[in-house]
Backbone as a chain_set.jsonl record, in Angstrom:
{"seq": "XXXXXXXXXXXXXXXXXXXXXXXXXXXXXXXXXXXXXXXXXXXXXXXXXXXXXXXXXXXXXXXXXXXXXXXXXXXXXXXXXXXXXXXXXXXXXXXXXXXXXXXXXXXXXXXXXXX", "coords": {"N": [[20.183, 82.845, -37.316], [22.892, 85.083, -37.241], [24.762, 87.687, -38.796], [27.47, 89.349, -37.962], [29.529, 92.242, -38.873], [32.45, 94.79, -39.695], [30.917, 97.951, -40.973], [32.682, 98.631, -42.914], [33.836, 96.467, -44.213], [32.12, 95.771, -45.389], [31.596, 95.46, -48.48], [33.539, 93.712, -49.583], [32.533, 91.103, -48.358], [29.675, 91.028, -49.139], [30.035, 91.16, -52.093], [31.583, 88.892, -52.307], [29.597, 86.921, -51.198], [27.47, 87.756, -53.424], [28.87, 86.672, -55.739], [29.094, 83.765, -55.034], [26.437, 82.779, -54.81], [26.03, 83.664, -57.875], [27.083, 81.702, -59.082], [26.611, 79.589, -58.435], [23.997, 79.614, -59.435], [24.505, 79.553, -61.771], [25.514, 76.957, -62.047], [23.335, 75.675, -61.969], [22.571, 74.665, -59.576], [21.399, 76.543, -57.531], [18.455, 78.338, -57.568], [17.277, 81.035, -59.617], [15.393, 82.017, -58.064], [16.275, 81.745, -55.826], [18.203, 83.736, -55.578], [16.995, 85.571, -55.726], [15.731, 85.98, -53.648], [17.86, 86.242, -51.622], [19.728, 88.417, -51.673], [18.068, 89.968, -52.893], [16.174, 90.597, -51.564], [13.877, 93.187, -50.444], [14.196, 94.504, -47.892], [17.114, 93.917, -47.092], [18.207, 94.41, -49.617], [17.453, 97.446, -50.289], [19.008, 98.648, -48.482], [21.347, 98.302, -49.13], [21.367, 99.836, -51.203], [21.239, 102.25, -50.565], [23.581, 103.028, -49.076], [26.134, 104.675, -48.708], [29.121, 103.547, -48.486], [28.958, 101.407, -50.266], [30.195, 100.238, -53.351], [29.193, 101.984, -56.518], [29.212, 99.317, -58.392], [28.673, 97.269, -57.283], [26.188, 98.065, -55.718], [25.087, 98.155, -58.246], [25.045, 95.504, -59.059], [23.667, 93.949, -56.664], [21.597, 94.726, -57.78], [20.07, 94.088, -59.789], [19.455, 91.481, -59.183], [17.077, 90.421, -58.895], [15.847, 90.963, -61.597], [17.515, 88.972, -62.821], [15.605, 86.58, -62.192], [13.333, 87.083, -63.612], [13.778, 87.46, -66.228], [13.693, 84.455, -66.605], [11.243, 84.245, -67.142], [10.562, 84.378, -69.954], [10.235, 84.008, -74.12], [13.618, 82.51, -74.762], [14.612, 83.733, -72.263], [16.447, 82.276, -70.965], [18.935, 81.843, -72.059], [19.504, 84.503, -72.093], [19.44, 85.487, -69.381], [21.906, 83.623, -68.584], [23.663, 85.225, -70.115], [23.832, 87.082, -68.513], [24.187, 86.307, -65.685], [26.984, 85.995, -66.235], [27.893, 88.479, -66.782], [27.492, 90.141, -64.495], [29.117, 88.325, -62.496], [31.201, 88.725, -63.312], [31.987, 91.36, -62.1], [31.507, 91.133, -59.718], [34.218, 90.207, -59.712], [35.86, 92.167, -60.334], [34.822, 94.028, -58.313], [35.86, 92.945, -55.726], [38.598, 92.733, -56.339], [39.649, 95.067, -56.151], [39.422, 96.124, -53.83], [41.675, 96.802, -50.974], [42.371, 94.507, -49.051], [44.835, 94.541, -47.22], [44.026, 96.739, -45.317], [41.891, 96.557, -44.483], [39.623, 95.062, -41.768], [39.2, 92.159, -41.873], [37.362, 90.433, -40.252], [34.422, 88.798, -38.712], [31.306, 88.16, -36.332], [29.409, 85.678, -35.235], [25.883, 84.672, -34.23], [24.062, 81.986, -33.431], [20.192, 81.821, -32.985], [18.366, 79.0, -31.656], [15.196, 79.337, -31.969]], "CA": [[21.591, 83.125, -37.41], [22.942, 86.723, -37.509], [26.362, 87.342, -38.649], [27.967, 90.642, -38.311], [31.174, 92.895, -39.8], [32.167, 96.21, -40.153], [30.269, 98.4, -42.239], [33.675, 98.718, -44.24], [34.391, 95.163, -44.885], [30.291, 95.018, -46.066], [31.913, 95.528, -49.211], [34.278, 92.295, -49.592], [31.099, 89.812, -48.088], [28.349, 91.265, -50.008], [30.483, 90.811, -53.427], [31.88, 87.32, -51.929], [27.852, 86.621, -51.557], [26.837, 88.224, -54.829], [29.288, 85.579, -56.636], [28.873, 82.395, -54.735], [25.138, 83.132, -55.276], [25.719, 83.845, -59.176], [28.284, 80.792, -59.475], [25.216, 78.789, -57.867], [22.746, 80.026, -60.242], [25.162, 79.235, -63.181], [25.709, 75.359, -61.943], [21.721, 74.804, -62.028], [22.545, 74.514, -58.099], [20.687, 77.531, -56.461], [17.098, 78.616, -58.573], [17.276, 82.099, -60.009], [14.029, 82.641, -57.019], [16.728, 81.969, -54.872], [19.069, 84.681, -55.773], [16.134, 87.16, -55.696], [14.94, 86.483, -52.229], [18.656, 86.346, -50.808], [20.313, 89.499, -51.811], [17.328, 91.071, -53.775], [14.926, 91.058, -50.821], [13.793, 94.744, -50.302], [15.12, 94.593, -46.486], [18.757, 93.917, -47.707], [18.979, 95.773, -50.842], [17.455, 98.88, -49.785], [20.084, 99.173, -47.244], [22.804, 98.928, -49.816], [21.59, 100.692, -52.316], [21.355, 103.345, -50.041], [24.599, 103.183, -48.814], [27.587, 105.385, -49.285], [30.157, 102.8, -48.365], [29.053, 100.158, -51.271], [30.44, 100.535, -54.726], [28.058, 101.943, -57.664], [29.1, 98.265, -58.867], [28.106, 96.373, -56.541], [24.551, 98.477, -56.218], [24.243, 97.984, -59.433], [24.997, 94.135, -59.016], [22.147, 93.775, -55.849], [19.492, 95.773, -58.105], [19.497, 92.856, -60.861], [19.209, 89.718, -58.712], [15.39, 90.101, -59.151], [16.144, 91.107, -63.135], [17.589, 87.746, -63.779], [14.639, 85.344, -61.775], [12.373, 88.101, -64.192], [13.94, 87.03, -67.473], [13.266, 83.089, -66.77], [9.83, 83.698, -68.02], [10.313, 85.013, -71.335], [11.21, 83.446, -74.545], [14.953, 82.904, -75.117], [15.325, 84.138, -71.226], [17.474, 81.294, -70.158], [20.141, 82.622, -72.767], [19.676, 86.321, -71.811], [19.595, 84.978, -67.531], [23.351, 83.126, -68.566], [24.561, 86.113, -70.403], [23.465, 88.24, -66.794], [24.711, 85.994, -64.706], [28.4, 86.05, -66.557], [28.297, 89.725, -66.807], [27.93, 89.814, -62.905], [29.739, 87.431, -61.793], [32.526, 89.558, -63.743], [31.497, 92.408, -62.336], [31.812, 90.824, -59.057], [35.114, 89.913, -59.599], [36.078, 93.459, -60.307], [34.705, 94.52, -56.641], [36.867, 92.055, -55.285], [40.049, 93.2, -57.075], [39.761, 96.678, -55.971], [39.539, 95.541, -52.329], [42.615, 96.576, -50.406], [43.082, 93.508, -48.212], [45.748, 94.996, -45.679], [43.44, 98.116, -44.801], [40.668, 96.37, -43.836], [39.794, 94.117, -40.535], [38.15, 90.88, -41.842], [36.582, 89.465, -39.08], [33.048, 88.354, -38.877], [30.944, 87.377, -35.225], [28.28, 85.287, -35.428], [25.474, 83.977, -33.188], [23.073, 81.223, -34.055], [19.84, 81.434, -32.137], [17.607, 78.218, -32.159], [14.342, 79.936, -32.058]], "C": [[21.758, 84.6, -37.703], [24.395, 86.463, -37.603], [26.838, 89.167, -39.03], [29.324, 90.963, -38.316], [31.139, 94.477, -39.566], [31.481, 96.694, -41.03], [31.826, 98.99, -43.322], [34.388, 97.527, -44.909], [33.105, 94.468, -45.506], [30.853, 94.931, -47.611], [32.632, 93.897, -50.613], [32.853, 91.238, -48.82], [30.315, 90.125, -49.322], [28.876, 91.209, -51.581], [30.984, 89.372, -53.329], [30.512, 86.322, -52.44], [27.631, 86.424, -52.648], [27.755, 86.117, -55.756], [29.203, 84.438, -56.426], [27.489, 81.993, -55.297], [24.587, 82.565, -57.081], [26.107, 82.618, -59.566], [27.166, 79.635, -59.329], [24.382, 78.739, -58.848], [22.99, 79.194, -61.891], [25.448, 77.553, -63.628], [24.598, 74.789, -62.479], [21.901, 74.58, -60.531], [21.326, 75.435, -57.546], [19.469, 78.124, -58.12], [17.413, 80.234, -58.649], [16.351, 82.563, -58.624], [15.384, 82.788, -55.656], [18.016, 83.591, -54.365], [18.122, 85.975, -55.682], [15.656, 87.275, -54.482], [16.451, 86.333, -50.951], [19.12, 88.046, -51.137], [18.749, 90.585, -52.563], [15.624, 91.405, -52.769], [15.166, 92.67, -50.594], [14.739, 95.16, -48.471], [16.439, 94.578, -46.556], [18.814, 94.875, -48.544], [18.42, 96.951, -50.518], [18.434, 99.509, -49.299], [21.555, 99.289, -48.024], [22.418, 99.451, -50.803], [21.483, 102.241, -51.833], [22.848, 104.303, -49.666], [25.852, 103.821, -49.17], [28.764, 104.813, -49.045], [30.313, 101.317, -50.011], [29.148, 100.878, -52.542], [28.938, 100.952, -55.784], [28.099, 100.079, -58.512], [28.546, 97.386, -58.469], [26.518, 96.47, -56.253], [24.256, 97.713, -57.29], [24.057, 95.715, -59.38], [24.189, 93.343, -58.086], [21.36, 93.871, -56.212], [19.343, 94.446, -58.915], [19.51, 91.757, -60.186], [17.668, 89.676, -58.702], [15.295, 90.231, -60.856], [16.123, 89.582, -63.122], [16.795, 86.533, -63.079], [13.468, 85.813, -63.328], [12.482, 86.983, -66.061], [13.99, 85.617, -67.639], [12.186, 82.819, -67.159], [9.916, 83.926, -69.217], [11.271, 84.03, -72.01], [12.67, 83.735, -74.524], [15.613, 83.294, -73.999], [16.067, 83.213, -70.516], [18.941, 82.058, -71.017], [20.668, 83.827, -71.956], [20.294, 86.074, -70.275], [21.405, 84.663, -67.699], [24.391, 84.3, -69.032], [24.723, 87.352, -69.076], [24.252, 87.827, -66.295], [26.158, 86.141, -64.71], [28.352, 87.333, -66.34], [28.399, 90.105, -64.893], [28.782, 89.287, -62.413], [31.146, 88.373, -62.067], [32.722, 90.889, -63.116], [31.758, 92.485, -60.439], [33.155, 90.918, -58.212], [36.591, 91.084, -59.453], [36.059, 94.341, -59.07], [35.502, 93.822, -56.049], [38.136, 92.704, -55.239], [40.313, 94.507, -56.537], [39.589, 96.897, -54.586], [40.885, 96.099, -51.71], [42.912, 95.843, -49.167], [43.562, 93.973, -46.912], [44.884, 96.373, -44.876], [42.311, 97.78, -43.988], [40.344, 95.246, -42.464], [38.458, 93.104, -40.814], [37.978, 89.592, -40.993], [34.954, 89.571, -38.929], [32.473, 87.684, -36.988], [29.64, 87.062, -35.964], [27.391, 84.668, -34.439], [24.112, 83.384, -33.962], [21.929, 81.2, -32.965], [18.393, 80.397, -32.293], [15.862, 78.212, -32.248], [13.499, 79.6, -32.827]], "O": [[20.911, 85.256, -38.31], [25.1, 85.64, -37.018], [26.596, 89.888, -39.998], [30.202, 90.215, -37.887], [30.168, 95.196, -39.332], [31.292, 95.996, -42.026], [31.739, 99.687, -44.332], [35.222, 97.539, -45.815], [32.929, 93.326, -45.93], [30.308, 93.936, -48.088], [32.348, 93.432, -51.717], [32.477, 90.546, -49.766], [30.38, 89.476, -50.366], [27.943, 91.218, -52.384], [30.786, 88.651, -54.307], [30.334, 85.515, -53.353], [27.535, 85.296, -53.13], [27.296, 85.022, -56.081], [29.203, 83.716, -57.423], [27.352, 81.066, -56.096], [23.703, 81.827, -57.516], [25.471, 82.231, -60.546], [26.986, 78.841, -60.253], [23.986, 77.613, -59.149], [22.263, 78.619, -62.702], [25.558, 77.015, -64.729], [24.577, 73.795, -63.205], [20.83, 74.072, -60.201], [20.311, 74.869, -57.141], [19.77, 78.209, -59.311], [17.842, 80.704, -57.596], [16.733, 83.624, -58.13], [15.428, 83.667, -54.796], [18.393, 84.127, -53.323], [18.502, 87.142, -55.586], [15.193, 88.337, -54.066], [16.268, 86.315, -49.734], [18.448, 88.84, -50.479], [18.699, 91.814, -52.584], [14.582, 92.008, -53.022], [16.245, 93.262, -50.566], [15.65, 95.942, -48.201], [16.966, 95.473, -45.895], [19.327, 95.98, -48.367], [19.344, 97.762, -50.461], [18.761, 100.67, -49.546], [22.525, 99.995, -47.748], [23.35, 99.63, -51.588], [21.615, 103.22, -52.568], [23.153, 105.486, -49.82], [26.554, 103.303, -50.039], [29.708, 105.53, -49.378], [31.249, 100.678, -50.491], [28.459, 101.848, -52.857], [27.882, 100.321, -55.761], [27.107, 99.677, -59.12], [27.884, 96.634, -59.185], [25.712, 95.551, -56.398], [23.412, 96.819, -57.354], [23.102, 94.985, -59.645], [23.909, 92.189, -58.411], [20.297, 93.485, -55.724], [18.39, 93.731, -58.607], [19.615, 90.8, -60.953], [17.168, 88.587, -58.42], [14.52, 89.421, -61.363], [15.1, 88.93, -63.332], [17.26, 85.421, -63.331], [12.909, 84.926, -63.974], [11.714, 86.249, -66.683], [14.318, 85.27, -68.774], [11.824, 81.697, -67.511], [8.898, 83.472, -69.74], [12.263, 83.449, -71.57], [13.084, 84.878, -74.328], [16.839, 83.38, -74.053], [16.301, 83.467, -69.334], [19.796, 82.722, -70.431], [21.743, 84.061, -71.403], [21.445, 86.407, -69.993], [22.18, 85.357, -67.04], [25.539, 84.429, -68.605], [25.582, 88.215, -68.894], [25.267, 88.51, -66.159], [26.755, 86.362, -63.656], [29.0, 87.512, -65.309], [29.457, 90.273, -64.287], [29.41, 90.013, -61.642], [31.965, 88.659, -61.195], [33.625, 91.586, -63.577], [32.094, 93.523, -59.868], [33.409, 91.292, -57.067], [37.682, 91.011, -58.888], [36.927, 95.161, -58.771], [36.275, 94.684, -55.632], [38.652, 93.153, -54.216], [41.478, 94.902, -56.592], [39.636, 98.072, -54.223], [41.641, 95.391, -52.376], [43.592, 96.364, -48.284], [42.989, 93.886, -45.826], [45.33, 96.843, -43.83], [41.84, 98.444, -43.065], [41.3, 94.477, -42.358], [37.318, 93.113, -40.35], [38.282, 88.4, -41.031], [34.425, 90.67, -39.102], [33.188, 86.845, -36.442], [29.011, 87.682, -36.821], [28.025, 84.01, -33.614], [23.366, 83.962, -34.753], [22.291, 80.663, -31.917], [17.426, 80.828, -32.92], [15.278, 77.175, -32.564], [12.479, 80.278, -32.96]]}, "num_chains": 1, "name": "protein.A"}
């Protein structure tokens, strides 16, 4: 599957992502491993942390999805992992908010190929 956008509406997905992701993580639904090999693979996040279109917030909210799989080994790191995941998720919610909606052209193509 490949699904592509403008590189100015990467902004609004990739914080959409980030929180469905975190919201996942927070249920007991999706495994902390999973949050590190969706957004925190080096092939993805490189590319936005490079990026001059994505928020310093949102960087910063790609770089720790390998942080909080990290802190599931250590004592007490389920605590520390829940207090991450809230601070993100908030953090998220913030990229969102600061979105201007009418400026931008959210449309998405996608092509699935069965390969």
């Amino acid at each position: 599957m490949k699904l592509e956008t403008h590189n100015k509406n990467a902004e609004f997905y990739i914080a959409s992502l980030a929180l469905g992701i975190l919201e996942g993580m927070k249920q007991g639904v999706l495994s902390s491993e999973v949050g590190m090999w969706s957004l925190a693979r080096p092939s993805f996040s490189n590319q936005v942390l490079k990026s001059t279109m994505i928020s310093d917030d949102l960087k910063y909210i790609v770089g720790c999805f390998d942080e909080i799989d990290v802190l599931s080994g250590f004592d007490g790191g389920e605590v520390k992992q829940k207090q991450m995941i809230d601070e993100l998720k908030e953090k998220c919610l913030r990229c969102l908010q600061m979105i201007d909606y009418k400026s931008i052209d959210i449309k998405m193509t996608s092509s699935i190929n069965n390969e």
